[in-house]
N, C-alpha and C positions, 0 to 999 in steps of 0.2 A: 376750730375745736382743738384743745390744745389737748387731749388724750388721743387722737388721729396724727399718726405719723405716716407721711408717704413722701418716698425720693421717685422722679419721675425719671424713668432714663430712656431710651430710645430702641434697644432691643423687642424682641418679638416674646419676652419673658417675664413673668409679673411673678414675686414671691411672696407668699399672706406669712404674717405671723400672728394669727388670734387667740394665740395663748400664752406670751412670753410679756405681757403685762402684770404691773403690780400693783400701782393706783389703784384707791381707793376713792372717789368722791368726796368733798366735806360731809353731804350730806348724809352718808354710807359710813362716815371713819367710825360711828360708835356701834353699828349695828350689829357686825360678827360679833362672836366669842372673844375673837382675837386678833390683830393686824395679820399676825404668823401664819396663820389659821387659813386665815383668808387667802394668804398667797402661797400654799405651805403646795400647791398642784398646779403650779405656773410652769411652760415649758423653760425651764432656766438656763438661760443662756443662749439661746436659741440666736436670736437675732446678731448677735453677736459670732457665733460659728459661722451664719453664714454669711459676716461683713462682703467678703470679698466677691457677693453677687452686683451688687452697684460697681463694683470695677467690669464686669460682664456685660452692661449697658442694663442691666433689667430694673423693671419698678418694683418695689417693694411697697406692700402695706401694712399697716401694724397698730394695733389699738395698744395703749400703755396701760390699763386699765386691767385688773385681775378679771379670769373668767371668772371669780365668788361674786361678780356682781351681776357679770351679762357673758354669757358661753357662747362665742361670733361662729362656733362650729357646729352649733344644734339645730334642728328644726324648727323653725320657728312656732309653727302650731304647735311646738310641745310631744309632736309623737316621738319615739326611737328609734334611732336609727339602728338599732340592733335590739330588738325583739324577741326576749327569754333573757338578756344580758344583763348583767348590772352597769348602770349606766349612770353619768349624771345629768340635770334638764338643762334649759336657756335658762334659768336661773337657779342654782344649786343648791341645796339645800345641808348638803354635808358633801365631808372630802370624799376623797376616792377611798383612803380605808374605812368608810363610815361615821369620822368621828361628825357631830351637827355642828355647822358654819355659826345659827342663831341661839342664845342666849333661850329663847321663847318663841312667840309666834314668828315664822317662816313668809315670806313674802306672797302677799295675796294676788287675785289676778290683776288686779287692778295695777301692783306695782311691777309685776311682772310685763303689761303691757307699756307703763311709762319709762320702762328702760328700755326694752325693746326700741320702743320710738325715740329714746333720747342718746342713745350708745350702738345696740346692732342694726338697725338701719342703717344711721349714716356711715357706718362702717362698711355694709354690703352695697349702699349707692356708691360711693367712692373707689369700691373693688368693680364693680362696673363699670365704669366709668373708664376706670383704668385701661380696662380689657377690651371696651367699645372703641376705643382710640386707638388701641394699638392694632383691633382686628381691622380695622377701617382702612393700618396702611399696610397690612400684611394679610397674606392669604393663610397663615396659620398663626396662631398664639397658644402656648402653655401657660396654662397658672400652675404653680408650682406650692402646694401646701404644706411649708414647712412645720411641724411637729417635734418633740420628745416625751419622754416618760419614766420615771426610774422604771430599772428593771428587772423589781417583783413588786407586785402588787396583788396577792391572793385573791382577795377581792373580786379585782376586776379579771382578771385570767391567771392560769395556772403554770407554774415553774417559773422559767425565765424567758424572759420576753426575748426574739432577735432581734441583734442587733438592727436591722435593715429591715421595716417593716412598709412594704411599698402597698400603697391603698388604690385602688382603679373598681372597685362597686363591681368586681368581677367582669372586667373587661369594658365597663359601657361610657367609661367617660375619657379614654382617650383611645388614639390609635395601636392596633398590637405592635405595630413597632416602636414606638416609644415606650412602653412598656417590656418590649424586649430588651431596646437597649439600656434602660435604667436597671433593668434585672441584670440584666449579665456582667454590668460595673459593679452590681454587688456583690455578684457572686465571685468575680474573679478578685474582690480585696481579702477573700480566704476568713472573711469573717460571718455570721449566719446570719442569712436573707429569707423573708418568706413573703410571698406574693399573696396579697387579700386575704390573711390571715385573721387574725382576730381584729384588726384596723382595718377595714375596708375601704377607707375613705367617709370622712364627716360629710355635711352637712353643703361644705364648700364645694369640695370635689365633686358630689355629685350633682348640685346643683348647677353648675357653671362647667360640666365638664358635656359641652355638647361635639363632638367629632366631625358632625355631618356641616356643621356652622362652622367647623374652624376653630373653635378652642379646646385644644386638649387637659383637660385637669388629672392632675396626679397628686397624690401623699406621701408623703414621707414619713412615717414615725422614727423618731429613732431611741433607742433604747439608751438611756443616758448616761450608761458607763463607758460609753464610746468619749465621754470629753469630759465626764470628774469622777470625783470617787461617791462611791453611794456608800453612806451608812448602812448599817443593819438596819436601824430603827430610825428613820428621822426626826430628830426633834428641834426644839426649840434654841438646842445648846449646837447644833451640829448640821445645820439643814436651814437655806442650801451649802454646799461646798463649793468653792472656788474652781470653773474651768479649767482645765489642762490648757497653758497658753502653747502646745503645739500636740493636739489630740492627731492619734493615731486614724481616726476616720475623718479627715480633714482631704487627704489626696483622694479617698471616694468621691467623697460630696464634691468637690469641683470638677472631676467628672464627670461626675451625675447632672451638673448643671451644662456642664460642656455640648453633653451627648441631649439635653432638653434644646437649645439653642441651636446644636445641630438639622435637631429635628424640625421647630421650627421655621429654622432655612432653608430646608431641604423644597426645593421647585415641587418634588415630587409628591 
């Protein structure tokens, strides 16, 4: 499957990125509004911030695919994961500011289920898989779900998003000490952190975040002016912008992943 990218490495550490794709299928390339359009709510750049995780030993999974075709961090039956919120589905139908992804009619169940089967399946078999191997030779494993999001989006939540938005489903998908210690690395980079806030963790995290079994899953959001510049307005002339090639929350994140690794190892 050439839109599944996974680097295997041998730490006790697995990192998703299910939204920093931008493929579009042949079959898909006419059906948005727009190509832009389509990828205009991609984590950008993501995968790329956190290169320096494969030097850490951890595996990385990563669909190259825009979530405008298949959202690897939603519920699969379609309910929400945040309930009164505005949201978008496992197959979305407009951006985060509302504008419609489709030209006309919107994807019916029927196509909504052959994506499912042909894109987020094998994406969450392969994230399995991942995680089943590495728990097999270790008594603890993190999945680590890396995320971003410009940082206003009315729409979807109000003012400005923090920087550091850590997701744990209100403590149930990992240990409180891993969760302490990813919080108090963000708190001590002097830039603003908030623990299961509006991001509580998708779809992955809670799913695969079992404690009792041995795999801790955690979120990351991060607000994306941590590593480029945000437009007012994004558009078509201006959006995305080009990474900061030495962002200021770069010495976090590696100890955010340090202190995950840590954890991992820890006997205890």
């Amino acid at each position: 499957m050439s839109w599944l990218e996974i680097h295997r490495g041998d730490a006790p550490l697995v990192v998703a990125f299910p939204h920093t794709g931008t493929e579009l299928p042949p079959e898909l390339a006419d059906a948005f509004v727009s190509p832009w359009l389509a990828r205009k709510d991609a984590d950008w750049w993501v995968d790329r911030l956190y290169g320096f995780a494969r030097e850490l030993g951890a595996t990385t999974v990563r669909t190259r695919l825009s979530r405008s075709v298949i959202d690897c961090n939603r519920d699969p039956s379609g309910m929400s994961l945040y309930p009164g919120q505005t949201t978008t589905g496992l197959c979305p139908t407009e951006t985060f500011d509302g504008e419609p992804l489709y030209p006309g009619e919107t994807p019916d169940q029927a196509e909504i289920d052959r994506r499912r089967a042909a894109y987020f399946d094998p994406y969450h078999a392969a994230l399995d898989a991942e995680l089943y191997q590495l728990r097999e030779a270790n008594p603890r494993v993190v999945l680590y779900d890396a995320h971003s999001i410009r940082s206003h989006v009315p729409r979807l939540f109000d003012g400005e998003l923090p920087q550091f938005n850590i997701g744990t489903n209100g403590g149930q998908t990992c240990d409180p000490a891993l969760t302490e210690a990813v919080t108090a690395i963000c708190a001590a980079s002097g830039m603003s952190h908030v623990l299961d806030g509006r991001f509580r963790g998708g779809w992955t995290t809670r799913h695969y975040g079992r404690p009792a079994d041995g795999i801790h899953a955690i979120q990351m959001e991060l607000a994306m002016r941590g590593y480029l510049t945000e437009p007012e307005r994004p558009g078509l002339d201006n959006w995305p912008t080009p990474p900061d090639p030495d962002p200021a929350i770069l010495p976090t994140l590696r100890c955010v992943l340090d202190a995950c690794l840590a954890f991992a190892k820890d006997p205890q």
